[in-house]
C-alpha positions, 0 to 999 in steps of 0.5 A: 771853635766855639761861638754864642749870641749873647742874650738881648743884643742885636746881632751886627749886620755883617754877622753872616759874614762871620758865620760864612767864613768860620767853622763855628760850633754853637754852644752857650755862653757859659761854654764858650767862657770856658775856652782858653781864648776869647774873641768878642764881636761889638754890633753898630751900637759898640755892644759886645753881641757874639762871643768865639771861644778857642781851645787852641792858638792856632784856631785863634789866630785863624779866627782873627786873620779871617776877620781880618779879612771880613775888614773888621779891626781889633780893638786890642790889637796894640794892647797886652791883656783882656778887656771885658773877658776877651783877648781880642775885640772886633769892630767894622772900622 
C-alpha cells in the first residue's frame, strides 16, 4: 500500500499510530490517486491530511480492520459510494 501527507495539512496526532501498525510505502499524492482503493485519514480540524492507496481488496481491508483497531471510525462505513475521492474516511470518534 501506498500512502501521502497531503501538501499544508497538519498531521493528526495519532498519526504514528497509523505509521506503526501499517506497512506503508511513501509516494506522491498523484501515485497514490492512481490506486484502485482510497482511504482517506481526517486530523482533529476534520481536514483529510493522509491519503492510503491500495492495488488489492485485501490490502484494503487490512488497512481498514487495523484502523479499526487504532480506535478510528469510518465516516462512510454505512454509505455506498466515494466522497471526496475516498472509498473510506477515517476519524478518532
Amino acid at each position: 500500500m501506498k500512502t501521502t501527507l497531503l501538501e499544508g495539512m497538519t498531521p493528526a496526532k495519532f498519526d504514528k499510530h497509523i505509521i506503526g501498525n501499517l506497512l506503508l510505502n511513501v509516494s506522491t499524492p498523484d501515485i497514490v490517486r492512481q490506486e484502485k482503493l482510497l482511504i482517506g485519514i481526517r486530523n482533529e480540524d476534520g481536514q483529510i491530511y493522509r491519503l492510503i492507496g491500495a492495488t488489492k481488496p485485501n490490502s484494503y481491508i487490512n488497512a481498514i480492520e487495523e484502523l479499526f483497531d487504532l480506535g478510528l471510525v469510518d465516516e462512510l462505513e454505512d454509505t455506498d459510494g466515494t466522497q471526496d475521492g475516498c472509498d473510506a474516511i477515517f476519524r478518532e470518534a
